[in-house]
N, C-alpha and C positions, 0 to 999 in steps of 0.2 A: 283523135277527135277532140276539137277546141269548144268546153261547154262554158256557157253561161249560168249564172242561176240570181234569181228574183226569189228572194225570201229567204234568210239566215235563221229561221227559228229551228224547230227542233228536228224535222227533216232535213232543212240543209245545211245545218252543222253534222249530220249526222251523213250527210252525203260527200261533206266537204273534208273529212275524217276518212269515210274510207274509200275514196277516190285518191284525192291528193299525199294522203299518210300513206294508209293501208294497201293501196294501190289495187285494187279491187276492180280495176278498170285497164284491163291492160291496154294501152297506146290512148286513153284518156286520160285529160285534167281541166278538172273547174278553173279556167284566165280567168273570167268577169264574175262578178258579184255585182248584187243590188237589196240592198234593204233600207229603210227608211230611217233607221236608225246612222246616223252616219258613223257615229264616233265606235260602233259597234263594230261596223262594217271596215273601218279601219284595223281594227285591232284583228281581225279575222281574216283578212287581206295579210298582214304580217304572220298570222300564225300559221296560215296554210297556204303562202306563197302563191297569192295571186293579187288580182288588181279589182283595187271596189271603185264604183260609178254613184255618182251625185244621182243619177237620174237612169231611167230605160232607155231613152231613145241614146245616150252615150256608149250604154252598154251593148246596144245593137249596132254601135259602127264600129266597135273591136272587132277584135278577129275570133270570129265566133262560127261554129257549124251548125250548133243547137242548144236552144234554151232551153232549161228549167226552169217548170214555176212551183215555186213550191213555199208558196206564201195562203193568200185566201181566197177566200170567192170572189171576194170583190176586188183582189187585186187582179185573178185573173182576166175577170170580164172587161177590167180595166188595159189590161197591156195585150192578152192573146192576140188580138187582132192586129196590133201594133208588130209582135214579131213576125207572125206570118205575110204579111206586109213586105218586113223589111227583107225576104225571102231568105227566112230560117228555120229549119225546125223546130217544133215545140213541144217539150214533153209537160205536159198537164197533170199536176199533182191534186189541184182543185177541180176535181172532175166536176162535183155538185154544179158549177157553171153552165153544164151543158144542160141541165135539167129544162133552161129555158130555150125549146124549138126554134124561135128564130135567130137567136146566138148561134145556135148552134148551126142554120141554115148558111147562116153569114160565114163560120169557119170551112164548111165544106166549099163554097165558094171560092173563098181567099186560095185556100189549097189548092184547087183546078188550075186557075187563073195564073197560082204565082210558084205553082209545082213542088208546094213542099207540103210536109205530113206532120200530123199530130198524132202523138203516143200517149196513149192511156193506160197506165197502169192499173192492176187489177186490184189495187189496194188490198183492205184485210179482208177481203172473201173468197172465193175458186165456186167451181162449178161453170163458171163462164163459157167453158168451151162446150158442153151440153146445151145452152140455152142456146149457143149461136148455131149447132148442128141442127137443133130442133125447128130454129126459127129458117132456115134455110130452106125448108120444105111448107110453109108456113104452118109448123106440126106444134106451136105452142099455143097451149088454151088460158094458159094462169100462171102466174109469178108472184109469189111473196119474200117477205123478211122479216123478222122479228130480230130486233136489235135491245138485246139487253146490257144495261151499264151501271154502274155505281155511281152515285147520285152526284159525287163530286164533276164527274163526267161529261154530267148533261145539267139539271139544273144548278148542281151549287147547293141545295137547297137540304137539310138533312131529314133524314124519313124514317119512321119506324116499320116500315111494309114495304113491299114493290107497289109502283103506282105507273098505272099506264101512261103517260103522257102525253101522247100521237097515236093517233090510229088513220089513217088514211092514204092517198096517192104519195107517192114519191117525190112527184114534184110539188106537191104542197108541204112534204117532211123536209124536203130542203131549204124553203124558204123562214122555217122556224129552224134548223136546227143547219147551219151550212157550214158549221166547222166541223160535224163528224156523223152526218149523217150519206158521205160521199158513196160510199158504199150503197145506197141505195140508189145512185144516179148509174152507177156502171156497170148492175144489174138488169138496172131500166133500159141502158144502148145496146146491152149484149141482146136483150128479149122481147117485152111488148113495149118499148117507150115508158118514159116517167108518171103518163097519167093512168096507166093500166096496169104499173107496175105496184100491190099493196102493201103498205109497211105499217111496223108495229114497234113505239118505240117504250121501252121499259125501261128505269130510273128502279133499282133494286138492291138495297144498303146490305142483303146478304151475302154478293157478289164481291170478289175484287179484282175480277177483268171482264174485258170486255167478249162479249158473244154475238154471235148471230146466226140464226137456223136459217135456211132458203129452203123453199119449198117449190114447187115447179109441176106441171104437168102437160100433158100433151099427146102426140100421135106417137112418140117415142117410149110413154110410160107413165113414171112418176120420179121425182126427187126430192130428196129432203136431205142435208148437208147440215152439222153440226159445226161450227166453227169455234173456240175459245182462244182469245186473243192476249197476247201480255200488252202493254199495254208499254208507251216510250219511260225509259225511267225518270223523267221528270218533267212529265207532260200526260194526268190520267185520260185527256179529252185525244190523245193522239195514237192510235197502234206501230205495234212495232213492225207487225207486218206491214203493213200501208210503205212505209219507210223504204223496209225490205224489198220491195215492189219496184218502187222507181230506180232501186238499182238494179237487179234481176232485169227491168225492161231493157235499160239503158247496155246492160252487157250482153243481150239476145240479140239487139235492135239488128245489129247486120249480119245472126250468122244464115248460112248459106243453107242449113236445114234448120226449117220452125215446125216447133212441137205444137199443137192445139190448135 
């Protein structure tokens, strides 16, 4: 499998490491890159033997089976539509993108139309496969998250207390917080949607990783999920599971029995 990837930060050096190095992928390797930096993107092209692109629409007429985006929100909303288009797979690292309904309506389109699929990784939470059993029957009555982080995390700001910061829908947490409140948008697609979906976000200087509890309930019971996250070693706003994730998807993506 010949992958692409859009965004060299700390997931996709981190993917570009143990794909191309580590070899983490068995009959995979990252050809194409894309980052905005170019002279970056050069240097990282030589180091993990592959080829960087001035621009997307070059990187989608390599020889490519499936992209990775694993840049931002706004990079995504910017090019997604662009791959699927160009009829290639897209695995979606900046899930919070979907939080807006008719993006989102647009990609289930494109898909139908031009036959290919989008992969969502479950970043740094689980319990996913509950919410989708529950919602199958339409047996969900309520979905929460409380997202606690250390202040460098979230605002930058330094604190002598935990201080709530958010409290409200999902997709209103996304649009103040869209670099690491993603987690709360693939929550929202496993269960009720991002405007039904409640989150809760907490900036708390006695911490130093990242957490999050889900709470859930339904015609199935109840759920509560404890999660504590390490956090990328040099990036506090990024997990390492989230990371972890888009490869786990990437190496599931074709086997021939799927778990959850």
């Amino acid at each position: 499998m010949k992958l692409g990837l859009i965004g060299c930060g700390n997931i996709g050096q981190f993917l570009l490491q143990a794909i191309n190095k580590d070899g983490m992928l068995p009959g995979g390797k990252i050809v194409s890159i894309y980052t905005r930096c170019e002279e970056s993107a050069v240097q990282l092209a030589k180091d993990f033997e592959t080829e960087s692109y001035t621009d997307v629409e070059a990187l989608l007429h390599s020889d490519v089976d499936l992209v990775i985006e694993a840049a931002t929100v706004e990079a995504a909303e910017m090019y997604a539509i662009k791959v699927l288009e160009s009829g290639k797979d897209l695995l979606l690292s900046s899930i919070g993108v979907m939080a807006d309904s008719s993006f989102e309506d647009r990609v289930r389109e494109v898909c139908i139309r031009k036959g290919v699929n989008v992969y969502l990784p479950s970043g740094a939470i689980g319990g996913l496969d509950i919410l989708k059993s529950a919602k199958a029957v339409n047996g969900l009555n309520a979905v929460s998250i409380t997202t606690r982080k250390p202040p460098g995390a979230l605002s930058g700001e330094a604190l002598e207390k935990e201080m709530v910061l958010f409290e409200g829908s999902a997709a209103e947490a996304i649009k103040l917080y869209p670099r690491n409140i993603n987690v709360a948008i693939v929550l929202s697609l496993a269960g009720l949607g991002s405007n039904k979906t409640k989150v809760k976000i907490i900036a708390d200087p006695s911490v130093i990783k990242n957490s999050h509890t889900i709470e859930a309930s339904g015609a199935f019971g109840k759920l509560k999920l404890e999660i504590e996250n390490d956090p990328m070693p040099n990036n506090p706003k990024t997990s390492y599971l989230a990371a972890l994730s888009v490869l786990a998807k990437l190496q599931n993506k074709d086997n021939y029995v799927q778990v959850g």
